[in-house]
N, C-alpha and C positions, 0 to 999 in steps of 0.2 A: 492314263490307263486305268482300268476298272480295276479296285481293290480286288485283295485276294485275302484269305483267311493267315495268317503266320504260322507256319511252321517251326518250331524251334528244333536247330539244328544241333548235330554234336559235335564238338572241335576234332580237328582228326588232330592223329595223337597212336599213340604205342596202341592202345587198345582198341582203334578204329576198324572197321573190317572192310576188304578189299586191298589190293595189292601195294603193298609198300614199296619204297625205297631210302637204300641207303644215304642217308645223304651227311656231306660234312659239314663240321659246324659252321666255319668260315663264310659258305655257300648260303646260311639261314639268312631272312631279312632281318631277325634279332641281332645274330653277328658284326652283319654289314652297318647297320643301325648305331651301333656301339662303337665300330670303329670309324664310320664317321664324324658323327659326334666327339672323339675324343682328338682325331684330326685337326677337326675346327676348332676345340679349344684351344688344341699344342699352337695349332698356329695363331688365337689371339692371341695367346701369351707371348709370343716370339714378336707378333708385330706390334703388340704395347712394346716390350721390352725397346724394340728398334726404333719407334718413334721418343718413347719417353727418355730414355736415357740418353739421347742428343740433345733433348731439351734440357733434360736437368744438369748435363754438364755448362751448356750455356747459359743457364740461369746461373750455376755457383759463379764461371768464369764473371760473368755480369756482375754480381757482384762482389767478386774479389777485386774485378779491375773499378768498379766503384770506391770500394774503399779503399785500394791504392791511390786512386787520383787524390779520397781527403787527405793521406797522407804525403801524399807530395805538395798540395796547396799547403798544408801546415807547415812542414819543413821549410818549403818556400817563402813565407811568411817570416816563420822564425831565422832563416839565413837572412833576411832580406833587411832587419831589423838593424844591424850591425854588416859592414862590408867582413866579404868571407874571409877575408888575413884579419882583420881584428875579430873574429868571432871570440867569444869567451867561451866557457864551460857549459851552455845550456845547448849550444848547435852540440857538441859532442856528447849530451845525454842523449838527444833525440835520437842521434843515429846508432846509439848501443841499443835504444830501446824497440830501435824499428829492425833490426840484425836481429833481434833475440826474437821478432816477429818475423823471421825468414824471409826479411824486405832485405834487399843489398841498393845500399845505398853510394852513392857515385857523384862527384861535385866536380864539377868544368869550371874551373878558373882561363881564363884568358884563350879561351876556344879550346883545353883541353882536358882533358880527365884526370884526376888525382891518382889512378890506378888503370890498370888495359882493362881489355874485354869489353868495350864496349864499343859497335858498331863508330867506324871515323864518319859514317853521313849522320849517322842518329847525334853524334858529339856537331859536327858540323850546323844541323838546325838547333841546335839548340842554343848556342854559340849567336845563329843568326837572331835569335830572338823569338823564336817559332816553340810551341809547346808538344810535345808526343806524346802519344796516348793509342795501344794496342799491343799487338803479339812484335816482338822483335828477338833475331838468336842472340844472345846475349853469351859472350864467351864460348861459342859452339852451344850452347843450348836453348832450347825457344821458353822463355820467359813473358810475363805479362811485364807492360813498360810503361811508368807514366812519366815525364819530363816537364818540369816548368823552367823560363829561364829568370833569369837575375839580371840586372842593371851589369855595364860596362862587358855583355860578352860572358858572364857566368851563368851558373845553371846549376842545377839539383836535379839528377836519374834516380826513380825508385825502379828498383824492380824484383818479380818473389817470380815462385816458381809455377808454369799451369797445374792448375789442382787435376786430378786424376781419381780424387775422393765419389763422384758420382758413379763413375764406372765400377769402382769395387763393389760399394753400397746396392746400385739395382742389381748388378750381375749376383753378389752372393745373395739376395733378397729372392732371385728369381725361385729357384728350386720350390719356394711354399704355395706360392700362384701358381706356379705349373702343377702338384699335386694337386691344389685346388680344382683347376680346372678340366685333368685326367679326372679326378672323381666325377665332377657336376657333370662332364661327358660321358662318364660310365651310367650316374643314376639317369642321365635325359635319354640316354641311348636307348635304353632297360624299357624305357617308359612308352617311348616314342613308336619302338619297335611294338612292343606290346598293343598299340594302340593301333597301330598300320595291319601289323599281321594278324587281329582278331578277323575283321569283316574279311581279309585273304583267304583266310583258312573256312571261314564260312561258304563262301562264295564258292572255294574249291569242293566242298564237301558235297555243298546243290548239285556241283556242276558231275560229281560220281556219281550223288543219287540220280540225275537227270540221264545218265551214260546206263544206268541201271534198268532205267525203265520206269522210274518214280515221275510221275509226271503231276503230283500234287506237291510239291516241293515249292516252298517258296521262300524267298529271305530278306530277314527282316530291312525296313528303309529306314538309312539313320544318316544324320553327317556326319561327314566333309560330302561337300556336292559330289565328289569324286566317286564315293560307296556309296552315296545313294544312284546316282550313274550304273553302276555295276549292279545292285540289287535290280534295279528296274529293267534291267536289258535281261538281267536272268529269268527274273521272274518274268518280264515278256518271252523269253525264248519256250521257258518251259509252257506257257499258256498256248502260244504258238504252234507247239511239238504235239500239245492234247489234241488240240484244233486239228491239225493237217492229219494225225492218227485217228481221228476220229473219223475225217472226210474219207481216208484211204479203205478205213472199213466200211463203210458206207457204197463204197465204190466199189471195192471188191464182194461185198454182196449184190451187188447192182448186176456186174458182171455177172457172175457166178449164176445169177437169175437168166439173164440175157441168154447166158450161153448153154443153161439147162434146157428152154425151152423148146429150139430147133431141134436140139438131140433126142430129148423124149417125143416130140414127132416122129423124127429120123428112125427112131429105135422102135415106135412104136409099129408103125408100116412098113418098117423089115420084118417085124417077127409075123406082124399079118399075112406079109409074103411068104415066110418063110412056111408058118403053120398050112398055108393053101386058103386061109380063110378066104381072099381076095383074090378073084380071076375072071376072065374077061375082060369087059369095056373099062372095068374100073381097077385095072393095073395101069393102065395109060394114064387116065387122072390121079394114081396113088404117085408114079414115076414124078410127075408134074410140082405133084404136094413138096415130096422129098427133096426135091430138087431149089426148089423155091426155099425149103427150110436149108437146104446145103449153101444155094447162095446167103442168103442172111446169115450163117452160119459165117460163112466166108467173109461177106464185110466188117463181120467183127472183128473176128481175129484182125483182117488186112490193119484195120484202124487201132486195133490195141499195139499190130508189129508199128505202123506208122505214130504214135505218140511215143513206144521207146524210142526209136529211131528221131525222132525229130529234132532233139537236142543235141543229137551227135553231130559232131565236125565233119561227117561224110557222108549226111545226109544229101541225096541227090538234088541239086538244083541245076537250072537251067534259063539263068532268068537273062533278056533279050525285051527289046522293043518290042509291045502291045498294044496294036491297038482296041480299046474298050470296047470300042462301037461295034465291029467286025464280030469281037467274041461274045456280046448279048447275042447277037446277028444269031449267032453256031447256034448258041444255049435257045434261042427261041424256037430253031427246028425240032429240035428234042423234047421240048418240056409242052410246048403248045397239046399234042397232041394225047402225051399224058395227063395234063392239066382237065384236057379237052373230055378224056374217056370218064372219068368220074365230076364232072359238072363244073369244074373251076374257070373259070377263067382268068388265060393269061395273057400278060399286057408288058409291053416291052417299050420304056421310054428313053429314048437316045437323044442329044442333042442337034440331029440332022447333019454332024460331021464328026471327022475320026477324033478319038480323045485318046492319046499316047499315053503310054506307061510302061513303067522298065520292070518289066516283072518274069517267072518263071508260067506260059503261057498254060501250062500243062496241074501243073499246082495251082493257079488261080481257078481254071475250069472247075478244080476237086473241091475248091473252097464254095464256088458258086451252085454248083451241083448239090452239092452238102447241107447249105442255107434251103435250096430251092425244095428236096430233100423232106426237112424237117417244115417246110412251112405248108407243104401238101401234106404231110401225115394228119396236121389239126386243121385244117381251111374245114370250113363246112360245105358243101356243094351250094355253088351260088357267089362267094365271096370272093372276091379276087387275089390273083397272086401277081406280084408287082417287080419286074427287076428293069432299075434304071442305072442309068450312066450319065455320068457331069464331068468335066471338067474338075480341079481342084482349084484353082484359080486361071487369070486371064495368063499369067507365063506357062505355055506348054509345059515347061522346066518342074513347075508347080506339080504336076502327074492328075491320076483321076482319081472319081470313085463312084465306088458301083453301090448299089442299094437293093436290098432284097425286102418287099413289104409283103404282106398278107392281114389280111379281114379275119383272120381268126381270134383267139380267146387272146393273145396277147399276154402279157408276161405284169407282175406289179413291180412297184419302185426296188420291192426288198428280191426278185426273182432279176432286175437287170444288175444289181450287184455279183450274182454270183455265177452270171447267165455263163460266161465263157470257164468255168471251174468242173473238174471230169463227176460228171452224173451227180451233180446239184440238182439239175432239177427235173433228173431220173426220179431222183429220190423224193423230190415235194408231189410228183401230179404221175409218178404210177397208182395205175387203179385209178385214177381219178378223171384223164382224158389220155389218147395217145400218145405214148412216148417213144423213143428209139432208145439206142443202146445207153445213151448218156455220156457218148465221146465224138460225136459230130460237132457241137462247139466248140470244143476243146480244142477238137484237131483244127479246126477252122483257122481259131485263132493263134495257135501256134505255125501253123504255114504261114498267114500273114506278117507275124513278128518277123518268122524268117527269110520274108519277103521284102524288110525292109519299111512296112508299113505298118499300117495300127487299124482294128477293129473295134466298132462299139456296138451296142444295144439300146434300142431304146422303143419310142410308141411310135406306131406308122397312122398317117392321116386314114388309110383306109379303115380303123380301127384295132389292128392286132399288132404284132411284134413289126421293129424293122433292125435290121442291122448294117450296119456303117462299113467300111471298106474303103479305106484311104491308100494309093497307093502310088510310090515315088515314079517319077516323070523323067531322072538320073538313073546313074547307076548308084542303088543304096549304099553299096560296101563306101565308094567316095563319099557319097553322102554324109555319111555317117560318119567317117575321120575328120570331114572337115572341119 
């Protein structure tokens, strides 16, 4: 889109002018911002907490029951040195010194235990020769358990208690990470927010000035693609709102023209009449003038009621099977003869059979009528005026189209852009060659859309304008859901 110059806008704010509202804080994107943000932190810190401290208690357990098991290979070792009824004095240091390390130590002589509490299948393998190593209830409580056995059916049980040390450690640790991260989501919030709601509040601001009436407003384009998206849709819409205000004035002096100029006839040859200037032969020709300026009068208005109306939902249609051929047919009884009284010639090409189309028979005439219309006001006497009929394709299904030519001055590349747009191009070639009111294409082209079809513009071989007229061969409303 074509640059515009930047306006620098002011943040709305307490001192902004134009109608405020109350609003709560809660409600602000600053608010929401911050308390998401600190959401997302609470909840890292909860799901570190939930993943980490499972693992750290199975890493201590891991290695408490690691150095249980060296402790039982040692004990093992050292009972295994000496049969366990001759042991001496160094088995019974080991095992004061492994007690004082909250190891409870347990020896299976002849498949059984020196003391209870401990499971009869864990005493059972061990007895068989088999080693243990894991979690087992020991005396009703779940204890870590390592077992080695001994020659002739003995054996050596350590075992201590599960540590419980990790869970205290992250859980009373948690409290300063979570402060941590309520802060860092406060400051990212602050920031974030800040950064979101700046282009917000700009973008709103345009979007007052633009509700105001300011239609030089523009705002600035920056990233995230997101606010440059929104500056350039604004700054499009306002460039757009200059545009279409500018055509509308354009238009409404166009009109305002149009429709002075029947009335100061009108007015004029009433007060002739009225003062008596005019009497005789030449009230019959004044009757005539007036009447002619009242019809013209008439068609305007009809066509300015017909372009409000045309967008409405209750605009009248009537649309039914047409055949094309038949309706040039009508159109060349009328127009021949008009064509004929000021030197034109008119020429009607058909393809020698009926070309269907689902159209409103009654509004396509007004459309045809319309073109035919404006192509006689500039023909020069001598140049032809041209309306043909085709086919749209070899499937009837397909519909027609009708084609309005003429040998006149023709239209340039930058006059077929804006050719169907209300008194365009009123506005370029009054005073310069004959124009009309500057709402005959308009209308044209809006019954057509309504019709289900599509019109264009463009250079006819005879040399001057021609216009296109495509029109469905269905019924369009199907058509058109399909």
């Amino acid at each position: 889109m074509p640059d515009h110059p930047t306006v620098a806008l002011p943040v709305i704010g307490a001192g902004s002018a134009g109608p405020t509202t109350r609003r709560r804080p809660a409600r602000t994107l600053t608010a929401r911002a911050v308390l998401v943000t600190c959401a997302v932190a609470l909840v890292s810190v909860l799901v570190t907490a939930l993943v980490a401290v499972p693992l750290a208690v199975r890493g201590a357990e891991r290695r408490d029951q690691d150095a249980l098991a060296a402790q039982a290979r040692l004990a093992a070792d050292v009972l295994r040195v000496r049969a366990v009824r001759q042991r001496d004095g160094a088995g019974d240091r080991l095992i004061r010194q492994l007690r004082q390390q909250q190891v409870e130590v347990y020896v299976v002589r002849g498949g059984r235990a020196d003391r209870p509490g401990l499971p009869a299948k864990l005493v059972a393998r061990v007895a068989a020769g088999r080693p243990v190593s894991g979690r087992r209830l020991v005396d009703g409580e779940l204890r870590l358990v390592e077992a080695r056995a001994l020659p002739d059916g003995d054996g050596v049980v350590l075992t201590r208690p599960v540590t419980t040390g990790p869970w205290r450690r992250v859980l009373g640790g948690l409290w300063l990470p979570l402060l941590a991260g309520l802060a860092a989501g406060v400051a990212a919030g602050l920031l974030l927010a800040r950064r979101l709601a700046r282009p917000i509040r700009v973008a709103a601001t345009a979007a007052a000035r633009l509700r105001a009436g300011d239609r030089t407003v523009r705002v600035p384009v920056e990233p995230p693609d997101e606010v440059a998206d929104l500056a350039y849709a604004l700054n499009g819409l306002a460039a757009a709102l200059a545009t279409s205000e500018g055509r509308q004035r354009e238009f409404l002096l166009s009109v305002s023209h149009e429709l002075r100029t029947p009335l100061t006839a009108i007015r004029g040859y009433a007060e002739a009449l009225a003062d008596g200037v005019i009497d005789g032969d030449a009230v019959a020709a004044t009757g005539r003038t007036m009447l002619a300026e009242a019809q013209h009068l008439d068609r305007l208005v009809s066509d300015l009621l017909a372009l409000a109306r045309l967008e409405a939902a209750d605009f009248p249609l009537e649309p039914g099977p047409v055949d094309l051929t038949r309706l040039a047919a009508d159109a060349e009884r009328t127009w021949s003869d008009r064509c004929a009284a000021v030197g034109v010639p008119f020429r009607v090409q058909t393809p020698g059979g009926p070309v269907p189309a689902y159209t409103d028979p009654g509004r396509i005439r007004q459309v045809v009528d319309g073109l035919l219309e404006n192509a006689l006001r500039v023909v020069p006497p001598g140049a032809p005026v041209v309306l043909a009929v085709r086919p749209a394709g070899a499937d009837p299904a397909a519909g027609g189209v009708l084609e309005v030519r003429d040998g006149g001055p023709g239209f340039t590349d930058d006059d077929l852009a804006v050719a169907f747009e209300r008194g365009a191009l009123h506005q370029r070639y009054r005073g310069v060659r004959k124009v009309g009111s500057g709402l005959g294409l308009a209308l044209a082209a809006g019954l057509v859309r309504r019709l289900g079809g599509d019109i264009a513009a463009g250079h006819a071989p005879e040399g001057g304008a021609a216009f296109v007229v495509r029109l469905p061969g269905i019924p369009y409303l199907t058509r058109t859901s399909a």
